[in-house]
KOLFI-196835 format. One record per residue (C-alpha): x, y, z. Coordinates in steps of 0.02 Angstrom, whole numbers, plus 50000, padded with zeros to 5 digits. Example, Ala and Ser with C-alpha at 12.3 -4.5 7.8 and 13.67 -1.06 7.14 Angstrom:
REM KOLFI-196835
506154977550390;506844994750357;
END
This chain:
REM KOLFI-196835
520965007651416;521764993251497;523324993251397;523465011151481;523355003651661;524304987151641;525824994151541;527494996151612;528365008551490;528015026351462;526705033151348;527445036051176;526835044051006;526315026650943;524995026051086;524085042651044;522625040250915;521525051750814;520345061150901;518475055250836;517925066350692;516385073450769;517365078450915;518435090050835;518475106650868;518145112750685;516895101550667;515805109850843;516515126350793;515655123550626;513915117250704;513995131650829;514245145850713;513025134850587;511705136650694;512075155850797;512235164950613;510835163450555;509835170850721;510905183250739;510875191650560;509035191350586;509225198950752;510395212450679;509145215050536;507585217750663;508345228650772;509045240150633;507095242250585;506675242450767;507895256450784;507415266350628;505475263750657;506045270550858;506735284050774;505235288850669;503945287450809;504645290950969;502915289351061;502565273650995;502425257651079;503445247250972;504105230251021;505925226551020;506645210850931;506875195251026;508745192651069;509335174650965;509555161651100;511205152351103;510285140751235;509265133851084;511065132050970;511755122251111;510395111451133;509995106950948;511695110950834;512855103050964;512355086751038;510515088151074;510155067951060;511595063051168;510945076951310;509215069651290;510045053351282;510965054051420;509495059851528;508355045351480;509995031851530;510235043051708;508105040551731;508305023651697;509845022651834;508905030851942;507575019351927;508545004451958;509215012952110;507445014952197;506615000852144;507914990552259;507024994152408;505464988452359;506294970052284;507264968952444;505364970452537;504734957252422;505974945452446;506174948052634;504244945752638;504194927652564;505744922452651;504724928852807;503144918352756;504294903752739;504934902652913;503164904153002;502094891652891;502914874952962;502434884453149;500714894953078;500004880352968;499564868953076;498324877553198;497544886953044;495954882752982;496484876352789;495614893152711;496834902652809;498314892252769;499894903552725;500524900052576;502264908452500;503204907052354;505044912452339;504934928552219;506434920152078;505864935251967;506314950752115;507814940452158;508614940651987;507924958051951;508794964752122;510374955252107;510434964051936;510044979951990;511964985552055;512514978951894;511354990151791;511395004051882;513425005051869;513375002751679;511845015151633;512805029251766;514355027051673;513585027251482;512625043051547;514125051351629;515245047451466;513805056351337;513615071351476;515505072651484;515595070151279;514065085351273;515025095951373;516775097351277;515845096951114;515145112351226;516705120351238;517445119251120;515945125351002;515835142251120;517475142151116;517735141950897;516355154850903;517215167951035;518825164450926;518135166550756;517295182750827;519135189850892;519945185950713;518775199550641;518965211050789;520425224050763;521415223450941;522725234850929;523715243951071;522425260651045;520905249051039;519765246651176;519655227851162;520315220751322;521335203851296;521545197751445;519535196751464;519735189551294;520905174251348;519645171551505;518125171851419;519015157451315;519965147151435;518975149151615;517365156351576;517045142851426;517585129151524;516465134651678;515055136251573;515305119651518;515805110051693;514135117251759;513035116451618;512475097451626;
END
């Protein structure tokens, strides 16, 4: 990263590097359709009975087929342990975050205690005798609070940001995969231009809003 910031000549071909190999798009494309296949060939499969046995017995009360969820591909073909992941690190942020208040109070307490025992102690009775002791352990923990807090919020935003473009660009493989086997002709009634938006603007909204 720093050699990005701190450089004084223009970014050139020997900068770029390979992107990661479980962040290609072939590779999410692959886990995507790996996982939305199967469910929907089953799908297909149940509602062609559901149809025929429809068919047969009009009156009866037959159940349709459940619709394959491409919620559940998302969440477990894609990148369900850095989701999960990430969620635990932004609790634990979180955490950090509120817990401040109460280490500030502690602190603020015993600092308090300290200034009115040399004034308090002397006209109490010795049971009553204040006694304080500088919380070192809330102290450290606060002091170290900013510092965790920053680092967990950034790991979490990096896997959430990772999640969603393995996101899109899994959707994305599928939709495309789908329009190689469509036949789009100038008589067909495939629009294209809903085509390129469902890949470009639709797949990327899906995935700026999903986390």
């Amino acid at each position: 990263f720093m050699p990005f910031v701190c450089r004084v000549k223009p970014v050139t071909d020997e900068d770029m590097y390979d992107v990661d190999s479980h962040d290609r798009c072939d590779v999410t494309t692959f886990k995507t359709d790996e996982g939305w296949a199967p469910r929907y060939i089953r799908y297909v499969i149940e509602k062609a009975e559901y149809d025929q046995l429809k068919a047969e017995n009009p009156d009866a009360q037959i159940k349709p087929p459940k619709t394959p969820s491409l919620m559940a591909v998302l969440f477990f073909n894609l990148g369900s342990w850095q989701l999960i992941f990430s969620i635990i690190i932004m609790i634990l942020s979180t955490g950090f975050q509120i817990c401040q208040p109460s280490l500030m109070k502690e602190v603020l307490k015993q600092v308090l205690l300290k200034g009115m025992a040399p004034e308090m102690n002397p006209v109490l009775p010795p049971e009553e005798q204040i006694v304080y002791k500088f919380p070192y352990v809330q102290a450290i923990i606060l002091m170290a609070c900013p510092l965790l807090h920053g680092i967990l919020d950034t790991l979490g935003n990096r896997l959430i940001f990772h999640f969603s473009s393995h996101l899109r660009s899994g959707l994305a493989g599928l939709i495309y995969k789908k329009t190689l086997l469509l036949n789009i002709t100038a008589q067909s009634n495939i629009d294209t231009g809903r085509l390129l938006s469902l890949l470009s603007a639709d797949t990327n909204q899906i995935a700026m809003m999903f986390p």
